[in-house]
N, C-alpha and C positions, 0 to 999 in steps of 0.2 A: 978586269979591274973593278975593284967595286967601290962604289957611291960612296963620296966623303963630304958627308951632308954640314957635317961644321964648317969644313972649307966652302962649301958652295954659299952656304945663307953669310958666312963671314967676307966672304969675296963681294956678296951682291949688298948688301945692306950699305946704304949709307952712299950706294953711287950716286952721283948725278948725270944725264945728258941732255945735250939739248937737239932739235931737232932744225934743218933748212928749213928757211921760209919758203911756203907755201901761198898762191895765190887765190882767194874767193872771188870769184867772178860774178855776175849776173850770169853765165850760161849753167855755172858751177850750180848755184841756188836755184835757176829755173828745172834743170833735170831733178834734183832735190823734190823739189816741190812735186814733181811729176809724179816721183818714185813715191811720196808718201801722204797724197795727195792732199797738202796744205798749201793752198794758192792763197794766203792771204795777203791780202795788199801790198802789205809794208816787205815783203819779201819780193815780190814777183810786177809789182808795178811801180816803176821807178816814178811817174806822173804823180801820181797818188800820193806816192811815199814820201815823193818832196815837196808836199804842203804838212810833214808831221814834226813833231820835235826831232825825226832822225835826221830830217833832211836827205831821205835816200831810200831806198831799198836795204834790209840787214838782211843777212845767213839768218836763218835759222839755228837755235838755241841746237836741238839734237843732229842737223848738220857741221855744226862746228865739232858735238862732242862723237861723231862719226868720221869724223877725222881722225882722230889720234891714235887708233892702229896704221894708220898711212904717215901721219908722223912719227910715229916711232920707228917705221921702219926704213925713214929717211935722216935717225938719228945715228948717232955711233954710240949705239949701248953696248953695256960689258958683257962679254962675250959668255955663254954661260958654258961648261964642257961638256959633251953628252946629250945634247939637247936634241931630245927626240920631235917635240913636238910643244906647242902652248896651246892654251885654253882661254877665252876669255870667261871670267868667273862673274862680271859685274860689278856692278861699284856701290860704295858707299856713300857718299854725297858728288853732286853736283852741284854748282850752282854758276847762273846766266850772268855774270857780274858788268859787263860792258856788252853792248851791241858793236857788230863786225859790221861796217859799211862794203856791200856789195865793191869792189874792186881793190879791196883790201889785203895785204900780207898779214898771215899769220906762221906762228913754230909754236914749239911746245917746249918747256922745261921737265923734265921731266926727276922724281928725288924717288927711289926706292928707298921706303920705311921700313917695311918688315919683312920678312920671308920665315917662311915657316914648311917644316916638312913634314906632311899629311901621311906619307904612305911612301916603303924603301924608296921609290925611284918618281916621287912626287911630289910636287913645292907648292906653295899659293904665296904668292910676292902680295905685295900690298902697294899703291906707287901712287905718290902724290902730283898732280898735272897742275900747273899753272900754259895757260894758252892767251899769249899774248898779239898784240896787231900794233905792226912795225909805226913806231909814233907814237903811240898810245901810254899812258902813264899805266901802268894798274892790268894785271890778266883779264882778260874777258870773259877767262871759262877759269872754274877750279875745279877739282874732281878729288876723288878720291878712287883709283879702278884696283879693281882686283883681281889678280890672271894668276892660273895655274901652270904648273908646266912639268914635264916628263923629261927625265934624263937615264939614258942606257948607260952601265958602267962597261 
């Protein structure tokens, strides 16, 4: 059967999902920190952290945005047909817009903007992330990610 690339980008454009909350721990952010070796205070000493305007310990800004393949795929996104395989391609903007308090929930909203098809049996999605933390007015993280992805007819 072969690739009916109007129906796929028409299918996928314009979805929305959202993802289960998810919890940030202190053990969550201490392995973080280990992994990429930024022990800075406000992350990893909760003493410290709570004499600062956080009042606590935060995630890390590239921890929280190293989530969102773990939230997505605790969402119920649209199914794609064919789907060989994805790529993460990178993103366009990020930005830190609220600190995540160490023992915090967060999910992901997730809005596919564009998709586009590069090659017979290859896509590049374009997907806009708002990441919020349960309580919180306002996302904490916005993104803009960009993933590819392979589809066999």
């Amino acid at each position: 059967m072969a690739i009916d690339a109007d129906t796929i980008i028409a299918d996928l454009v314009g979805q929305r999902y959202l993802s289960d909350w998810l919890t940030v721990d202190q053990p969550m952010i201490d392995r973080f920190a280990d992994a990429t070796g930024d022990h800075q205070f406000i992350h990893v000493d909760p003493q410290r952290a709570a004499k600062t305007p956080f009042g606590g310990t935060i995630a890390h800004g590239f921890l929280l945005l190293s989530l969102l393949p773990r939230l997505q795929g605790m969402a119920d996104r649209p199914e794609i047909p064919g789907l060989a395989m994805g790529i993460n391609y990178g993103t366009d903007r990020i930005r830190f817009v609220r600190p995540v308090h160490a023992g915090s929930d967060v999910r992901a909203a997730f809005h596919i903007a564009e998709v586009t098809q590069k090659a017979p049996d290859r896509f590049q999605q374009t997907i806009d992330v708002e990441l919020h933390t349960r309580g919180q007015d306002g996302p904490a993280l916005i993104a803009r990610w960009l993933g590819q992805f392979v589809v066999r007819g």
